[in-house]
C-alpha positions as CSV (number, residue, x, y, z in Angstrom):
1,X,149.3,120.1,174.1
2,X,150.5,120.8,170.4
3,X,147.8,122.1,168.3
4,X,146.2,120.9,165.3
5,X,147.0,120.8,161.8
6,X,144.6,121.7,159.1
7,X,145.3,121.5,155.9
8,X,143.6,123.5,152.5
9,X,144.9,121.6,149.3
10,X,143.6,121.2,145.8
11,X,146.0,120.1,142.8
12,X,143.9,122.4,140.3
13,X,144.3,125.9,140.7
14,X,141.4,128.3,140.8
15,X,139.4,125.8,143.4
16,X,138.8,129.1,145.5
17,X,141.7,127.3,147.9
18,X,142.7,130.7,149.3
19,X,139.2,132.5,150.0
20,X,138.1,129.1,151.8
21,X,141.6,129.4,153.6
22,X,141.2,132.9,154.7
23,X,137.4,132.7,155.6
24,X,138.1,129.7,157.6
25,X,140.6,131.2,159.8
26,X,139.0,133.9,160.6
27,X,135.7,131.4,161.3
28,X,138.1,129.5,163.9
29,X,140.0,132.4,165.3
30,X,136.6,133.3,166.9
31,X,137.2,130.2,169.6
32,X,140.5,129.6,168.6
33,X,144.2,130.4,168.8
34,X,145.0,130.7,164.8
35,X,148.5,130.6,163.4
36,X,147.9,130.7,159.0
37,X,151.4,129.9,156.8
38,X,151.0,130.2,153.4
39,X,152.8,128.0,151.2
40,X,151.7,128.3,147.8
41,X,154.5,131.0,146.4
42,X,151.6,132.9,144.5
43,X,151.0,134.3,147.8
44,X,147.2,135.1,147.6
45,X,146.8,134.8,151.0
46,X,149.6,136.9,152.4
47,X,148.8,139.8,150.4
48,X,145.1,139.3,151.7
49,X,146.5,139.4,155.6
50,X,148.8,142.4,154.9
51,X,145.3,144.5,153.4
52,X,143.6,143.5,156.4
53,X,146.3,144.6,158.8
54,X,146.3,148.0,156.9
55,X,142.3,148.0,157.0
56,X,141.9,146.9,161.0
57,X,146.0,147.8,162.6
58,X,148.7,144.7,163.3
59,X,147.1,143.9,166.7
60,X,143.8,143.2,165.4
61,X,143.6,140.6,162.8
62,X,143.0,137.8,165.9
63,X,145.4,135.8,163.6
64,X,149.4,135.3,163.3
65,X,150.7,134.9,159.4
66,X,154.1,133.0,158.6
67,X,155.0,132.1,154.7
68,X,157.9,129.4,153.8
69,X,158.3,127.1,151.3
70,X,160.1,123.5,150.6
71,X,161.1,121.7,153.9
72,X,160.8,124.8,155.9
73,X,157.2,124.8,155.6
74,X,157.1,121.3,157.6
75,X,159.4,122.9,160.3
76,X,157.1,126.4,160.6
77,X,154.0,124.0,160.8
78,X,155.2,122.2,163.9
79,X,157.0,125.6,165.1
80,X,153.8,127.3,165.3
81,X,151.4,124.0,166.6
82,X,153.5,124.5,169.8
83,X,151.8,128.0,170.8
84,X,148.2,127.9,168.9
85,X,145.1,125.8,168.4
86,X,145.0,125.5,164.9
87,X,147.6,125.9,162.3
88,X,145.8,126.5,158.6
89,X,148.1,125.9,155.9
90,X,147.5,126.9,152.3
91,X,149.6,124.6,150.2
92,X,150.2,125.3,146.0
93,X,147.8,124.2,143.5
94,X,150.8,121.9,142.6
95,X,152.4,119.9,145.2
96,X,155.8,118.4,144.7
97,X,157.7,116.0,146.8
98,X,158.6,119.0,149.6
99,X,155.1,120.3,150.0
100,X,153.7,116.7,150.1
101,X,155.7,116.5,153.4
102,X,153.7,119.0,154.6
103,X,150.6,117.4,153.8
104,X,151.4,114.0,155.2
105,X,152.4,115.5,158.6
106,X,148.9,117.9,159.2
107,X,146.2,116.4,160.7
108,X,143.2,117.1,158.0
109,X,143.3,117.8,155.0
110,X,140.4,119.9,153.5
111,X,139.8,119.8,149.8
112,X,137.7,122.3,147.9
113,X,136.1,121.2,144.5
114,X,133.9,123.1,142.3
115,X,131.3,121.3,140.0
116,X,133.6,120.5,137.1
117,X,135.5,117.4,135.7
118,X,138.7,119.2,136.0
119,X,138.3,119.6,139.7
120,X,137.3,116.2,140.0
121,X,140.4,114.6,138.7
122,X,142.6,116.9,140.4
123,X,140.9,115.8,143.4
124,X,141.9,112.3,142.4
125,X,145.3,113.3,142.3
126,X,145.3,115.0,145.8
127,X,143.3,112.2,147.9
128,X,146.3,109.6,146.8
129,X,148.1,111.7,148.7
130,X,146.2,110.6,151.8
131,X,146.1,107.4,150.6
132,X,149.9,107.0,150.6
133,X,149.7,107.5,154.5
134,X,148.7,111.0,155.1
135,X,145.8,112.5,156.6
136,X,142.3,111.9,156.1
137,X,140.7,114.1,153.8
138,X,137.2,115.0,153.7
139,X,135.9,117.2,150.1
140,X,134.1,120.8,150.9
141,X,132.2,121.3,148.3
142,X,132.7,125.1,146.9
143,X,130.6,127.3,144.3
144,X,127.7,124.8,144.4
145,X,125.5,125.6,142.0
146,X,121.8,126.3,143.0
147,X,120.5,123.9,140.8
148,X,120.0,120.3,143.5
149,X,120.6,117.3,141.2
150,X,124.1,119.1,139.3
151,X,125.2,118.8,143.2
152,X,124.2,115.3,144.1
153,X,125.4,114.4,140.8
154,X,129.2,115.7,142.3
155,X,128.7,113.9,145.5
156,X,127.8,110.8,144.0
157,X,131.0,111.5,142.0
158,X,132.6,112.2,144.9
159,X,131.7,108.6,146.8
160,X,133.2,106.6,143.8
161,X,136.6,108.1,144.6
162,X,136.1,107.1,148.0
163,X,136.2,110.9,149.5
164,X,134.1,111.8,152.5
165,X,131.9,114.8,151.7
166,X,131.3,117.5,154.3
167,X,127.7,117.6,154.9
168,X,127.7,121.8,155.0
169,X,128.7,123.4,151.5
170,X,129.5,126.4,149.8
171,X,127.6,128.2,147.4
172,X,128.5,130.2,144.1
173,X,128.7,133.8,146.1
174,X,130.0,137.2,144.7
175,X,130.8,138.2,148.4
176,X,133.6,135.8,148.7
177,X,135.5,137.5,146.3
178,X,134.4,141.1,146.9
179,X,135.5,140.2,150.8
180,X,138.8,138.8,149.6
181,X,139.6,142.2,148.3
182,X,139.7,144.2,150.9
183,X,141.0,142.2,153.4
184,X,138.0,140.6,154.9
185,X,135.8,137.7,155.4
186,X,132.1,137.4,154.7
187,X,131.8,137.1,158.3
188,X,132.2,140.6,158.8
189,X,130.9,142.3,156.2
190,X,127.8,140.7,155.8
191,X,126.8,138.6,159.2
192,X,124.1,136.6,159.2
193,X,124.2,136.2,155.5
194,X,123.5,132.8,154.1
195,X,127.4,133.1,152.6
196,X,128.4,133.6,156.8
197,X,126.2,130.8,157.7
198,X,128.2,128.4,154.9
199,X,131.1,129.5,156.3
200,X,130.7,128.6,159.6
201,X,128.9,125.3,159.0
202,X,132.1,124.4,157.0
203,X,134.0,125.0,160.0
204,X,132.4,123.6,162.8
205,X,132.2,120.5,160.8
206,X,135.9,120.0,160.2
207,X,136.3,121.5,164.6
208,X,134.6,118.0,164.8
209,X,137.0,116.1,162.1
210,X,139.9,117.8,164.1
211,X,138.6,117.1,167.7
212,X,140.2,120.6,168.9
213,X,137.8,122.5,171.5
214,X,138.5,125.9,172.7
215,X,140.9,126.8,175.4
């Protein structure tokens, strides 16, 4: 059975695409078989994966990395869905015509947005994408403020684009980023931390969008 394809896409740059990419991976690659291919030519998340193989050795990352670009990226995707649960794909801020390819062919598509207006019309721009016969999308909202209403004020936002919220959300956390820098997740440096617990309720929420259970 060919595994699943989750997308992590955001037209903005700066959504914190790549931290929810990485800490998402490694979230899944507890149950599952993870294959990540970074896409976005920045290369955030590669350079992340090569500090964690220097900080834990090659063999124990529990996760494979690939990078391409243009129609390749499409090709990889499907290459590595034959031997892995979940492929997580972190696309460019900016998708032209080739990495929309790669969007329309995955299987969810995940989109991180921070409070802001910017974010939300960005947003706009990336749920046409599934509109135009791609993948459903569901929002995960990221750096939520603490502060209640300025959230529900985004969700309800949100529902006038027609975008499915996740119910779990991320909150405006230093650890991410100190995490990020050495090559780890929040996860593991800090279990059990309410920035873990986010993490994880993102994830078995979009397990269930995906319908993929452990082998």
């Amino acid at each position: 059975m060919t595994g699943r394809t989750l997308v992590i896409a955001q037209q903005k740059g700066g959504s914190g695409k790549t931290t929810l990419a990485a800490h998402l991976a490694v979230a899944f690659s507890r149950k599952l078989r993870v294959a990540i291919l970074d896409v976005d030519p920045q290369g955030s998340l590669g350079q992340w994966f090569e500090i964690r193989e220097r900080r834990v050795g090659e063999d124990a990352t529990g996760l494979i990395l690939r990078t391409a670009s243009g129609w390749g990226a499409k090709r990889e995707a499907r290459s590595l869905a034959r031997d892995h649960d979940l492929v997580l794909i972190d696309m460019p801020p900016r998708s032209d015509l080739e990495a929309r390819n790669v969007i329309e062919s995955a299987d969810l598509i995940a989109i991180p947005v921070q409070p802001t207006p910017v974010d939300l019309w960005a947003t706009q721009a990336t749920l046409e994408i599934a509109e135009r016969g791609g993948p459903p999308a569901v929002i995960v909202i990221n750096r939520a403020p603490s502060r209640a209403q300025t959230t529900a004020q985004l969700i309800a936002k949100l529902a006038e684009l027609g975008a499915e919220s996740l119910t779990a959300r991320i909150g405006n956390r230093v650890a991410f980023g100190s995490t990020m820098g050495i090559g780890s997740t929040v996860m593991e440096a800090f279990p059990g931390s309410k920035a873990a617990e986010e993490i994880e309720a993102v994830a078995a929420e979009l397990q269930g969008h995906l319908d993929v259970a452990a082998p």
